[in-house]
Residue, then its C-alpha position, 0 to 999 in steps of 0.5 A: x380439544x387438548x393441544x399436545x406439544x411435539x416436543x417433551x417437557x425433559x427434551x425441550x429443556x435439553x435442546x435449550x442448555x446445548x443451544x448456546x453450544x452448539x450456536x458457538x460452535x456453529x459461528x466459529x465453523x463459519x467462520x473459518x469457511x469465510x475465512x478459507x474461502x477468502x483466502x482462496x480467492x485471494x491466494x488463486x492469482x498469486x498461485x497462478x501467476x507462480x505457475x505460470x512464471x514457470x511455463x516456457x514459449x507458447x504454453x505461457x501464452x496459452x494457459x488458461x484460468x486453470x493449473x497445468x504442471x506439466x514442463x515447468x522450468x524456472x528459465x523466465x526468471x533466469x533470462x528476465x533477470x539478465x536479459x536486455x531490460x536486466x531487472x535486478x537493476x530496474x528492482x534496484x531502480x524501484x527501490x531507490x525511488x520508493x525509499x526516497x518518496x517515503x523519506x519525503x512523504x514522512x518529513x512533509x506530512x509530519x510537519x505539515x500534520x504537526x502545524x494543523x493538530x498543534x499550532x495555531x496560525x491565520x486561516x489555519x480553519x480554511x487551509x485544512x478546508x482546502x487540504x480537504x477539498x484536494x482530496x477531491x481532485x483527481x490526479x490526472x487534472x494536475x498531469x499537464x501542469x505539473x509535466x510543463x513546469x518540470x520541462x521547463x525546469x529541465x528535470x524531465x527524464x530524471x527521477x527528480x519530478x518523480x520524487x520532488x513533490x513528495x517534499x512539498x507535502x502533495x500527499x493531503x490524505x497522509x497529512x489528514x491521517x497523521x492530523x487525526x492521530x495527532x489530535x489524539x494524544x493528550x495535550x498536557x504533554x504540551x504543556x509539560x514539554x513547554x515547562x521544561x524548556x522544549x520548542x516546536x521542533x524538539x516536541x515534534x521530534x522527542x514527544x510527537x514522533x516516537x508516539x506517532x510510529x503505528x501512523x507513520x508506519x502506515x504512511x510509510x507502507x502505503x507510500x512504499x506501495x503506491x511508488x513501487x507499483x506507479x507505472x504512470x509517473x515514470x512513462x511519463x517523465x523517464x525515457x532511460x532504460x537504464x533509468x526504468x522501474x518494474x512497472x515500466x520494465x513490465x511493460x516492455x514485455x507486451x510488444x504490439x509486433x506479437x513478439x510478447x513475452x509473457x512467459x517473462x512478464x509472469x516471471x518478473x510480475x511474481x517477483x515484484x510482488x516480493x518486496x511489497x509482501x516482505x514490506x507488508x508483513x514486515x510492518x503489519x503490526x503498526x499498519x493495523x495498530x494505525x488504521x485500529x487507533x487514528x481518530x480515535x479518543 
């Protein structure tokens, strides 16, 4: 029994020159759904929370998962930014505690990943070990002891315990980032710097820095986040309105009375996003240069 193809000799080789055509085309529309899909579920909830700002009393309350345009006012950011809690000092306030804990995180970390990637000192092998180990540790274990020791040091309800460990190189994942960029650059530089004359500090700062800007970048930015939105460190040290951040401030618009102003608290979630936004894309370029070469050869 003679076996016919279904499909012709002149067809068949048709469909095998389009296929590499068509399977491009095909991966690049899929692609881009992915892609758009993403962005939607990603953009939905900052689209809403901007909505929402804009709805007044109950209507606040009570909109559910979907859009309603219907009386929208722009009075929550008005009366968020001069009501009793006056936000635009809080956004100050949350500023000034982020710039100096990036200032602190970046002199520390930097020094610190400088002695592990180019010194060579006692112990240096079980020390990085036990900088390691402490990414283990979670920072909920080291809340009571570190909120005695600033007590009895007298610095509570200031910004001080807030900012102060951040100098003392606490932050053991920034270090171990800017040791493995570190590592990477060439090691004759060393020795052309220690030719011409340089020491440790003037290597650091003239070869070691400039070189180390896409993993400083990301230090800086992801420190500038983890500041701007911690809630935890400032309930716990700051009694002060007058010294709150956002996140504190945010809270204060859920009041366990049924006096909740959510209308408010939409407001001013929206507008705290902006200066993170404004942070991110302001440095995206060193952030995904960064994370694309530490570690790498």
């Amino acid at each position: 029994m003679s076996y016919t193809s279904p499909v012709s000799a002149p067809r068949l080789f048709f469909l095998f020159r389009l296929k590499p055509v068509r399977l491009r085309a095909f991966q690049a529309l899929l692609r881009h759904i992915v892609v758009i899909c993403l962005l939607v579920v990603i953009l939905y909830p900052i689209a809403w929370l901007f909505v929402a700002s804009l709805h007044t009393g109950e209507s606040a309350a009570l909109m559910g998962v979907g859009f309603n345009f219907n009386h929208l006012s722009l009075a929550n950011y008005g009366s968020g930014l001069t009501g009793s809690l006056d936000f635009s000092r809080l956004f100050l306030n949350s500023l000034l505690v982020a710039v100096l804990e990036v200032i602190g995180a970046l002199l520390s970390c930097t020094m610190a990943a400088y002695a592990f990637a180019r010194l060579r000192f006692p112990l240096k092998g079980p020390l990085f070990a036990v900088l390691i180990g402490a990414l283990l540790i979670p920072g909920q274990v080291l809340i009571v002891p570190q909120f005695i020791l600033f007590y009895h040091l007298g610095v509570v309800g200031t910004y001080i315990p807030l900012v102060l460990p951040h100098y003392l190189g606490i932050d053991a994942f920034f270090i171990f980032l800017e040791v493995q960029f570190i590592r990477t650059l060439p090691r004759e530089l060393d020795d052309a710097a220690r030719i011409d004359g340089c020491g440790h500090v003037t290597f650091l700062l003239r070869v070691v820095v400039p070189l180390s800007l896409p993993a400083l970048a990301t230090v800086a930015m992801f420190m500038f986040i983890n500041s701007w939105n911690d809630l935890l460190g400032p309930l716990l040290y700051l009694s002060n309105p007058h010294l709150y951040t956002v996140p504190l401030g945010l809270s204060e618009f859920i009041d366990n009375t049924g006096q909740s102003s959510y209308g408010g608290l939409y407001a001013m979630s929206f507008l705290s996003l902006v200066p993170v936004a404004g942070f991110f894309l302001a440095g995206q370029r060193f952030l995904v240069q960064g994370i694309a070469t530490t570690g790498l050869k």
